[in-house]
C-alpha positions as CSV (number, residue, x, y, z in Angstrom):
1,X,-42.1,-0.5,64.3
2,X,-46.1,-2.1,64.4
3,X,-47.3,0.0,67.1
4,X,-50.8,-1.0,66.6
5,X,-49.1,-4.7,66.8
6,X,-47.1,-3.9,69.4
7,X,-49.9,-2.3,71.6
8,X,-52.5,-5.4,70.6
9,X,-49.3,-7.9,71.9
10,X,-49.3,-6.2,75.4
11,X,-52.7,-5.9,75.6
12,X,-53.3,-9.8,77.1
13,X,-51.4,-9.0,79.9
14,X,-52.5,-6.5,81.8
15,X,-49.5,-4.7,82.3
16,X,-49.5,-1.3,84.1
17,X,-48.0,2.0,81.9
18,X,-45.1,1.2,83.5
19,X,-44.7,-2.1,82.7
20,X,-46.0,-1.4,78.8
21,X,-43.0,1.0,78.1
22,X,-40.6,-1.4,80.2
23,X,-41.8,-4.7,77.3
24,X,-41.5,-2.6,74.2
25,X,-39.2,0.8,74.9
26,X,-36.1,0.9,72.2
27,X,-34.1,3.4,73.6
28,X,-31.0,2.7,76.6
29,X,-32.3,0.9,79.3
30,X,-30.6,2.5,81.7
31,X,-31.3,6.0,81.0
32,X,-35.2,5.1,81.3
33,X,-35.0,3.5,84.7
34,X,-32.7,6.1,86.4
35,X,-36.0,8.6,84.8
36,X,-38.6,6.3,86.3
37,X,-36.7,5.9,90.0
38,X,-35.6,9.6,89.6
39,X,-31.8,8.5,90.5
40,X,-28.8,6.7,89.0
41,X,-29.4,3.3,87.7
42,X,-25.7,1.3,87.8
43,X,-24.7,-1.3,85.4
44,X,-22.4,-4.2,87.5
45,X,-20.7,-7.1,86.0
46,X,-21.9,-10.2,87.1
47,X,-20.6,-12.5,84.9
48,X,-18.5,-12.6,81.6
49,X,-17.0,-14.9,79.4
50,X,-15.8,-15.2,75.6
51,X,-16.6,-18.9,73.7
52,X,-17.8,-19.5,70.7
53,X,-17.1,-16.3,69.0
54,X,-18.7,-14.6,71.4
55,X,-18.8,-12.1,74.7
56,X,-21.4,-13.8,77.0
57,X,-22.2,-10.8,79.8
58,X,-24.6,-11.1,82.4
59,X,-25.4,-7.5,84.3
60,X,-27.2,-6.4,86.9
61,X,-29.1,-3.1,87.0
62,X,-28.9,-1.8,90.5
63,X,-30.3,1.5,91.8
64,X,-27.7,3.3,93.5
65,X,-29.0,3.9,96.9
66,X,-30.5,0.9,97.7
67,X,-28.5,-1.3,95.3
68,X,-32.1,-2.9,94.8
69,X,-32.4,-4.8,91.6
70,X,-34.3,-3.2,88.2
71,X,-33.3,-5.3,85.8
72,X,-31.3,-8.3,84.9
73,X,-29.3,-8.9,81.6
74,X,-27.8,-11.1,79.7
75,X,-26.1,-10.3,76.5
76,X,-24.3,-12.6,73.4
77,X,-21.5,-10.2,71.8
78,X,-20.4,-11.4,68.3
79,X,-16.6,-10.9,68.3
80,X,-16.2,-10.8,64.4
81,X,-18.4,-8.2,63.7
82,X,-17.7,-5.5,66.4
83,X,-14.5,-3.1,66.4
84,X,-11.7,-3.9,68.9
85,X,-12.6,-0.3,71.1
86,X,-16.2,-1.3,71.7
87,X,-14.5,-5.1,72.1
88,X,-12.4,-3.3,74.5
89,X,-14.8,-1.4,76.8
90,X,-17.0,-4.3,77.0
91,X,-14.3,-6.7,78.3
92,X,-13.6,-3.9,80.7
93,X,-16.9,-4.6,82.5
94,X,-17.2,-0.8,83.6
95,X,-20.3,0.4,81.1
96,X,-23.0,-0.7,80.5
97,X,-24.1,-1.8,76.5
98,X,-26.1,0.9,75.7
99,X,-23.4,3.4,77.0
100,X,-20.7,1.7,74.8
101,X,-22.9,2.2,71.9
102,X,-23.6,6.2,73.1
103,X,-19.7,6.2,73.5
104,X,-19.1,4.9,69.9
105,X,-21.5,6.1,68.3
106,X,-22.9,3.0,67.2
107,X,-27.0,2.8,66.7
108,X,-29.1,1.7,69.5
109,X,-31.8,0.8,67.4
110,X,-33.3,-2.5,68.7
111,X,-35.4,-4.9,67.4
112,X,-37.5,-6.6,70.0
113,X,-37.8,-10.5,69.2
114,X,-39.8,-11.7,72.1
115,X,-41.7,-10.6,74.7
116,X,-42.3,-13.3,78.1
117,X,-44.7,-12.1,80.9
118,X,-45.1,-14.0,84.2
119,X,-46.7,-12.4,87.5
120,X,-43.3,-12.4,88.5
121,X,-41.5,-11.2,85.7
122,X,-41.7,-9.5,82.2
123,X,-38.6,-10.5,80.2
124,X,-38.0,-9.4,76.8
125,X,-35.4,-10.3,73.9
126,X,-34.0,-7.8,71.3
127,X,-31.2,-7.5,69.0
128,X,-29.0,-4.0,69.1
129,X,-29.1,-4.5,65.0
130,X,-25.3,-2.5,64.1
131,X,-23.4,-4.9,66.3
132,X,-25.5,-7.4,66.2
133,X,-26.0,-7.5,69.8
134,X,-28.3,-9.9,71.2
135,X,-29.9,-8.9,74.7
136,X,-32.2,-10.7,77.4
137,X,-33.8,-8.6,80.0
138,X,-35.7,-9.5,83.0
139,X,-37.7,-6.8,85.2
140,X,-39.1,-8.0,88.1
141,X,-42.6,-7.1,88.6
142,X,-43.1,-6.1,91.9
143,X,-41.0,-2.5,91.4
144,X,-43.2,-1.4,88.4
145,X,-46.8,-1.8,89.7
């Protein structure tokens, strides 16, 4: 990772520390903002589908008292390239991505491939680069300030 090129891509936008660590952090999502609220973060299904070759997900990350929204995702999961327990747990709908991959044992490593910042929103894109997972997240603004 460019950390200097990282940093100098954030820079423009004024973000708080906060709102830094939520554009570029590489580790589970999930883990980070149950840390930051200091309580569970949920993962609920809102939507999933398979076409194309693919799991299409849509999530919601909810904090567990107020149900208030931290996060919105939507994920492409390549069927060909993943093994059917991970295929399995994710058509299930009761884990979150990044806790499949804990579960399995597959690398969380991800590779941030865009980063979008509105006053409303910052959303980011990354791939989870084992299984070729490809994730958009959207945080809206207004908690993190």
């Amino acid at each position: 990772m460019d950390i200097p090129g990282v940093l100098e891509q954030l820079r423009g936008y004024n973000l708080s520390p906060m709102e830094r660590v939520l554009a570029a952090h590489t580790g589970m999502v999930q883990l980070l903002l149950s840390l930051y609220f200091g309580e569970p973060v949920d993962v609920l299904l809102v939507a999933q589908t398979e076409e194309n070759g693919n799991i299409r997900r849509e999530t919601s990350l909810v904090l567990q008292s107020s149900r208030r929204e931290a996060c919105h995702a939507y994920s492409s999961i390549p069927l060909s390239i993943n093994k059917p327990e991970v295929l399995d747990d994710i058509r299930e709908g009761g884990l979150g991505l990044g806790q499949i991959c804990v579960k399995h044992g597959i690398p969380e490593g991800r590779l941030i491939k865009v980063i979008m910042v509105t006053p409303q929103e910052i959303t980011r894109e990354y791939v989870i680069a084992a299984p070729g997972i490809v994730i958009r997240e959207v945080f809206p603004r207004d908690l993190y300030e």
